[in-house]
N, C-alpha and C positions, 0 to 999 in steps of 0.2 A: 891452433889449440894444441897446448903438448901436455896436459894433466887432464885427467878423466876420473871424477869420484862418485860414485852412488853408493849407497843406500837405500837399502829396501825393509829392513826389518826383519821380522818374521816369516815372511813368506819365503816360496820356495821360488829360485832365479835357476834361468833357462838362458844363455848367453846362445842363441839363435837370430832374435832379429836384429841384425848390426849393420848399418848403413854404412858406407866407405866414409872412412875420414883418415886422409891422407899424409896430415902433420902430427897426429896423436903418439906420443912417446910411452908417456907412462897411464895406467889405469892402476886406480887404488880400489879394490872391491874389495877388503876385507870385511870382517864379520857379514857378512849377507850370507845366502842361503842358497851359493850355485851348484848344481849339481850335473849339469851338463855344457859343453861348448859346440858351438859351427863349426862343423869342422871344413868348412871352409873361412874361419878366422883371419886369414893370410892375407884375403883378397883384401879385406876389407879395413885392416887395419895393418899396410904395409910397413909400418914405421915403427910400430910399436916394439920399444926395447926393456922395458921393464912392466913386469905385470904380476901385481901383488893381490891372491887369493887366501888369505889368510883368514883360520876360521869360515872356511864354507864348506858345505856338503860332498866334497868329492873323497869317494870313497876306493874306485879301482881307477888301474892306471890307464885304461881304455879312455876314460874319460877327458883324462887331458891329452890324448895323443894328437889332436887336432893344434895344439900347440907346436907340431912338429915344421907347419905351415907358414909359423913366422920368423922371416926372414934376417930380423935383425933383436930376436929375443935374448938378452942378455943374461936377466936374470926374472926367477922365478920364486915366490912365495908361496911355499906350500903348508905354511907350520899352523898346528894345531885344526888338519883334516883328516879322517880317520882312515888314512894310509897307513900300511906297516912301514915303519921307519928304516926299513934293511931294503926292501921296497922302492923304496925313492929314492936311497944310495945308487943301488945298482940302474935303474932310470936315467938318471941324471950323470954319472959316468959313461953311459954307452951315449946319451944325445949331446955329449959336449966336445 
């Protein structure tokens, strides 16, 4: 498996229960509704290099630091979350 898409709607997503899958590259979760991650992420999705959250609920950078976990994270989708935008400069400068 190297593409991963959900959809959920309107409700509110909790990126918590997450089974190891070992070949998963990319996950496309935009527009859904996450507001939190595992921050044990790493274990369980070793491979993953692109991960697009666009348009979800993440609000402080606490929230995504459990992305700091994965090991071959290339690139990240953060546009249209209601981050300050000077915010996610300075982030993403110190974690690169």
């Amino acid at each position: 498996m190297r593409l991963l898409l959900l959809a959920c709607g309107k409700r509110s997503i909790v990126l918590t229960r997450i089974t190891r899958i070992n070949r998963l590259g990319t996950m496309l979760i935009d527009n859904n509704r996450i507001t939190r991650i595992n921050p044990n992420i790493g274990e369980f999705l070793p491979k993953l290099h692109m991960l697009v959250l666009t348009n979800s609920r993440i609000v402080n950078l606490v929230e995504i630091d459990p992305l700091t976990s994965l090991p071959k994270l290339q690139y990240l989708s953060l546009l249209d979350n209601t981050l300050q935008r000077s915010r996610i400069t300075s982030f993403m400068l110190f974690t690169s």
